[in-house]
N, C-alpha and C positions, 0 to 999 in steps of 0.2 A: 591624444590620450583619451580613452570611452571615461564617460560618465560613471562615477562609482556608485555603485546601485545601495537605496537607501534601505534601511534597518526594517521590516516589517513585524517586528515584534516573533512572537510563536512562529509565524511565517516563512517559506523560505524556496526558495527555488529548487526541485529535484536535483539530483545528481544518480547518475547511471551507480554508484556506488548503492545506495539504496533502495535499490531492488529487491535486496532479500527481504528485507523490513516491509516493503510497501506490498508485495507479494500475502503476508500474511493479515496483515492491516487492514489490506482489502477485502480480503474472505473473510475475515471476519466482521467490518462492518456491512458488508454488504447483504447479508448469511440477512438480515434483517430487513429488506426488500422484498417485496410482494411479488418479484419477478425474478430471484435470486433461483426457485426448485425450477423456472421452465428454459431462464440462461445457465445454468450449472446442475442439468437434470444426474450428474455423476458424482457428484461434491461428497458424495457418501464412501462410494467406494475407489474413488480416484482423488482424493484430499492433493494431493503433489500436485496433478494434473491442473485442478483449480487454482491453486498457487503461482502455481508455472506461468498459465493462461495471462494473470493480472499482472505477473512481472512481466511477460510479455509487450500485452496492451502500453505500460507502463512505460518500457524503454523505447515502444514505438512512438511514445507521445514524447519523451526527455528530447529524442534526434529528430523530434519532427521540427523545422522552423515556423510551422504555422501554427505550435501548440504552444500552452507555457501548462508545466505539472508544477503545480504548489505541494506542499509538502508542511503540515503542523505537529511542530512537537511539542511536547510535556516530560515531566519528571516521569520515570518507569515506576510502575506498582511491581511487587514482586509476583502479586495472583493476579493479574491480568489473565490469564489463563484459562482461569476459573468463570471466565463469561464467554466465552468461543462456545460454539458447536464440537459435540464429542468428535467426529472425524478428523477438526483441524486439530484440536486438543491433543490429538493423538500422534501428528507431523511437530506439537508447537515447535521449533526451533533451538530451545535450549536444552537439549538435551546428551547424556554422556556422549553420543555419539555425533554430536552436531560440530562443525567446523565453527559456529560462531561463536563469539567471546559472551558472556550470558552479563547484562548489564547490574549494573547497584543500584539501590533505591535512589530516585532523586537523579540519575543520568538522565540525560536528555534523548528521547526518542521519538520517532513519526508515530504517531495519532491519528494522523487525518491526511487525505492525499485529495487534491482536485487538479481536473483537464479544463485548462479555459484553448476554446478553438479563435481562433484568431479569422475566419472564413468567413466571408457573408453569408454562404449558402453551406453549413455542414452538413455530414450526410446523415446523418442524426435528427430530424426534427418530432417536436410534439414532448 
């Protein structure tokens, strides 16, 4: 029987289920990065496509075995919203048309997402 994985508090291990969460999560903290206009030089007028992109990245790192995606949640603000960049503001998620269930104050949602690489040598350095 595997070892039953201990409690990390906020903490939590990715699951390919929240993708759509981490998709918007990411564009929007990242929208705050000095390198954010020259990695997503379209983030303006292709909002989805950025989205897309990080849900992407995202589930390539959930099925990778050499990755682990962390994943932190919090209680949901209702204007959470209201601190995004106007483009994603304009995709947000909860809206009439959106297929996803729009949370209550105080549910628990992703926050924060990180990639830890498990490689000696990732392809990433600096």
């Amino acid at each position: 029987m595997p070892a039953a994985i201990p409690s990390f508090g906020s903490l939590r291990l990715a699951r390919v289920s929240d993708l759509w969460r981490i998709g918007f999560v990411s564009a929007a903290s990242f929208y705050h990065s000095t390198f954010f206009p020259y990695y997503r030089p379209s983030y303006r007028e292709f909002p989805h496509d950025t989205v897309a992109s990080y849900r992407y990245e995202a589930h390539n790192g959930i099925l990778n075995p050499d990755t682990i995606v962390l994943v932190a949640e919090d209680n949901y603000k209702e204007d959470e919203s209201d601190s995004v960049y106007d483009a994603l503001k304009a995709i947000y998620p909860f809206s009439k048309d959106s297929k996803e269930s729009v949370p209550k104050a105080g549910d628990q949602v992703i926050v924060g997402i990180m990639f830890l690489s498990l490689l000696n040598n990732p392809a990433r350095k600096g």
